[in-house]
C-alpha positions in Angstrom: 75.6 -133.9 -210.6 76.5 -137.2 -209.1 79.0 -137.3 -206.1 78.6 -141.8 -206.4 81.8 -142.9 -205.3 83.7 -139.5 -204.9 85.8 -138.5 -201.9 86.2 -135.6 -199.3 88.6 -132.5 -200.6 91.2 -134.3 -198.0 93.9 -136.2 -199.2 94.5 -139.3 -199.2 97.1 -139.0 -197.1 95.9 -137.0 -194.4 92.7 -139.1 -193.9 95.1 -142.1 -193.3 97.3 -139.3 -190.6 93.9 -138.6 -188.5 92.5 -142.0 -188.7 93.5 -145.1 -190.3 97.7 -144.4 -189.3 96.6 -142.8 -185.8 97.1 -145.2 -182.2 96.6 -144.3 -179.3 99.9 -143.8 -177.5 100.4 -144.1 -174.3 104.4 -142.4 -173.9 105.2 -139.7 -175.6 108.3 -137.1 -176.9 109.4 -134.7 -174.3 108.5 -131.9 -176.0 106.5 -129.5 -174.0 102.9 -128.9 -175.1 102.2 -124.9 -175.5 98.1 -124.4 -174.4 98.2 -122.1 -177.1 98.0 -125.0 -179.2 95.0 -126.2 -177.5 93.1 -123.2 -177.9 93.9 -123.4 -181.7 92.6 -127.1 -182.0 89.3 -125.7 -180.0 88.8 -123.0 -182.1 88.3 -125.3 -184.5 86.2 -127.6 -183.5 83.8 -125.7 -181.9 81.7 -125.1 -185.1 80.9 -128.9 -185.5 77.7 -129.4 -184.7 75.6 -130.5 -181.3 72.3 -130.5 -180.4 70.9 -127.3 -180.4 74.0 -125.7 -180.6 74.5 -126.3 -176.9 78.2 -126.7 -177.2 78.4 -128.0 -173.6 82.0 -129.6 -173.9 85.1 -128.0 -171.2 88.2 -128.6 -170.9 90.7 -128.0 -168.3 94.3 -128.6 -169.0 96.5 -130.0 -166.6 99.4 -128.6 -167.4 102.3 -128.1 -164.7 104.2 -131.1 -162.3 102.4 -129.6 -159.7 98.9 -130.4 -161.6 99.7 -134.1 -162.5 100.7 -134.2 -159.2 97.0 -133.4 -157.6 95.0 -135.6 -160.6 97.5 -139.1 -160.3 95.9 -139.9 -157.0 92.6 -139.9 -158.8 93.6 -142.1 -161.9 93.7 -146.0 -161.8 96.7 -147.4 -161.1 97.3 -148.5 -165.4 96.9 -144.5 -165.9 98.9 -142.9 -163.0 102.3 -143.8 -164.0 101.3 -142.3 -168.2 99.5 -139.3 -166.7 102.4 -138.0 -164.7 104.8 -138.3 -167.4 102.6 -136.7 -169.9 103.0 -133.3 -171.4 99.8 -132.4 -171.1 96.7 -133.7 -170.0 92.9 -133.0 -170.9 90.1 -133.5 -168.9 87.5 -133.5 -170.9 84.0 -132.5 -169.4 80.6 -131.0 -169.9 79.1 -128.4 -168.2 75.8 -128.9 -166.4 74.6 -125.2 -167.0 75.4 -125.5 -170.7 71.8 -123.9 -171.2 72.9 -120.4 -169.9 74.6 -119.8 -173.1 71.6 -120.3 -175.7 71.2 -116.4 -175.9 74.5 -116.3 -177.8 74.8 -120.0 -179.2 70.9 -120.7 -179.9 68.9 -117.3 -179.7 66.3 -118.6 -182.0 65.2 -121.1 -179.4 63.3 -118.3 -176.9 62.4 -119.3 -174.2 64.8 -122.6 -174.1 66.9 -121.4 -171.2 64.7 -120.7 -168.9 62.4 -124.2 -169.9 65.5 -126.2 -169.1 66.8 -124.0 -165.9 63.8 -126.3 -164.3 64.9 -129.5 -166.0 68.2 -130.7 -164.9 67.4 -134.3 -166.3 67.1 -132.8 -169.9 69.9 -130.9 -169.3 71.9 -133.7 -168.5 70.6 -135.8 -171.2 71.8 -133.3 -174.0 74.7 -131.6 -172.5 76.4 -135.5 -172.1 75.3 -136.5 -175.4 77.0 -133.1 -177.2 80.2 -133.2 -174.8 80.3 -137.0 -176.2 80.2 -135.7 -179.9 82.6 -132.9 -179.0 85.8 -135.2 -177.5 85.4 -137.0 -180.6 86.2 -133.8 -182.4 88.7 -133.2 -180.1 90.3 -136.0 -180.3 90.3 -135.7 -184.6 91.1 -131.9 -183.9 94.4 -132.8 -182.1 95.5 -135.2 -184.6 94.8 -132.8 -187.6 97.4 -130.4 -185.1 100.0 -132.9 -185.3 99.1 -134.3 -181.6 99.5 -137.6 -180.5 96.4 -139.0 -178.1 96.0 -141.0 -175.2 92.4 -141.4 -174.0 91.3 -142.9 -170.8 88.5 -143.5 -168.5 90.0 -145.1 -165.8 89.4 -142.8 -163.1 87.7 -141.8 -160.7 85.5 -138.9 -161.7 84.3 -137.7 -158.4 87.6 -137.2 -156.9 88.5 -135.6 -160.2 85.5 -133.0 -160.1 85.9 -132.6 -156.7 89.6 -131.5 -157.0 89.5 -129.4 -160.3 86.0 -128.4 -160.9 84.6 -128.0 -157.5 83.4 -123.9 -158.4 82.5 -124.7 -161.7 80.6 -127.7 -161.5 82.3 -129.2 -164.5 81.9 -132.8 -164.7 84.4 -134.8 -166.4 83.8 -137.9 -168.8 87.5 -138.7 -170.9 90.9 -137.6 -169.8 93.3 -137.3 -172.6 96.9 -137.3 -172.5 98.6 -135.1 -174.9 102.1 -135.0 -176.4 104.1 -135.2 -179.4 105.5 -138.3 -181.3 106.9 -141.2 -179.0 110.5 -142.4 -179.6 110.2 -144.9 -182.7 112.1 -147.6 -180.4 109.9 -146.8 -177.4 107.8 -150.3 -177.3 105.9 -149.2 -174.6 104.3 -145.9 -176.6 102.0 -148.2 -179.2 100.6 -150.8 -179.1 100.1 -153.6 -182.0 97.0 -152.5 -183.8 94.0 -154.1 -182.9 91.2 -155.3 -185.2 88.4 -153.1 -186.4 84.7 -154.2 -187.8 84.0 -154.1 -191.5 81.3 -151.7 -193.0 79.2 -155.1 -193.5 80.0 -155.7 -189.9 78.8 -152.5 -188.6 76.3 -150.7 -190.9 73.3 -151.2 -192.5 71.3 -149.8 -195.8 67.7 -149.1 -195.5 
């Protein structure tokens, strides 16, 4: 059977909701954020794939005043102002001992654990590379939920670790705000879409 030129099961419709419709927004409704939805949007995307099935992507959610409150110093001065009226905000970050979970999430790979215990570089080198798979999930996954998302890296990532992740170890790569639909007068939530490369533009056939 040919599948030339056929689509996904998704509609239409939703395919434009989780990509072609979706902005980043940078204000958003004041609607509260539950966690619980969170931890539904993770439970899904945790069975797309990484390397090795290291699954090395954590997220701590900054949830109260009194959170915002501790990560604003830490954000540039364009993201302070967004972050502490947000709903809810991720930090997004991988875990540099990813590895001590391949009994459960890669038990055919004996032996990987304790190879890589020695080999922080290699960690490193696959444990960023799967977190950076896994926010793009994340990002999809919390559209699919109805979620509107405001992605950043303007901060500074020491003083972020440092203040949230200093017994973990975490370290953090994106910080998402998170929130439902902005006011449809709000000027400030969206802004005018910006252009975007062509297939011809960006891919290849070989």
């Amino acid at each position: 059977m040919s599948h030339t030129g056929s689509t996904s099961g998704l509609s239409r419709d939703l395919l434009d909701m989780l990509f072609v419709d979706a902005h980043t927004t940078h204000t958003f409704s004041d609607d509260a954020v539950d966690p619980a939805t969170i931890a539904a949007v993770y439970d899904d995307i945790r069975w797309a794939p990484t390397q090795m099935n290291s699954q090395p992507l954590r997220l701590t959610l900054v949830h109260t005043v009194e959170s915002r409150a501790r990560l604003a110093p830490h954000m540039r001065k364009g993201n302070r102002d967004k972050t502490l009226a947000a709903p809810l905000t991720i930090l997004a970050a991988w875990d540099p001992y990813w590895h001590r979970q391949l009994s459960v999430l890669a038990p055919h790979k004996a032996g990987a654990r304790d190879k890589l215990e020695d080999d922080p570089g290699a960690r490193r080198e696959i444990g960023q590379r799967s977190a950076h798979l896994q926010i793009g999930y994340l990002v999809v996954g919390l559209r699919a939920h109805g979620l509107h998302v405001g992605p950043m890296t303007g901060f500074n990532a020491t003083g972020v670790d440092e203040e949230f992740h200093a017994d973990t170890g975490w370290q953090t790569e994106v910080i998402i705000n998170v929130g439902w639909a902005p006011s449809a007068d709000d000027p400030a939530a969206i802004r005018t879409r910006a252009g975007r490369l062509s297939f011809d533009d960006a891919c290849q056939i070989v």
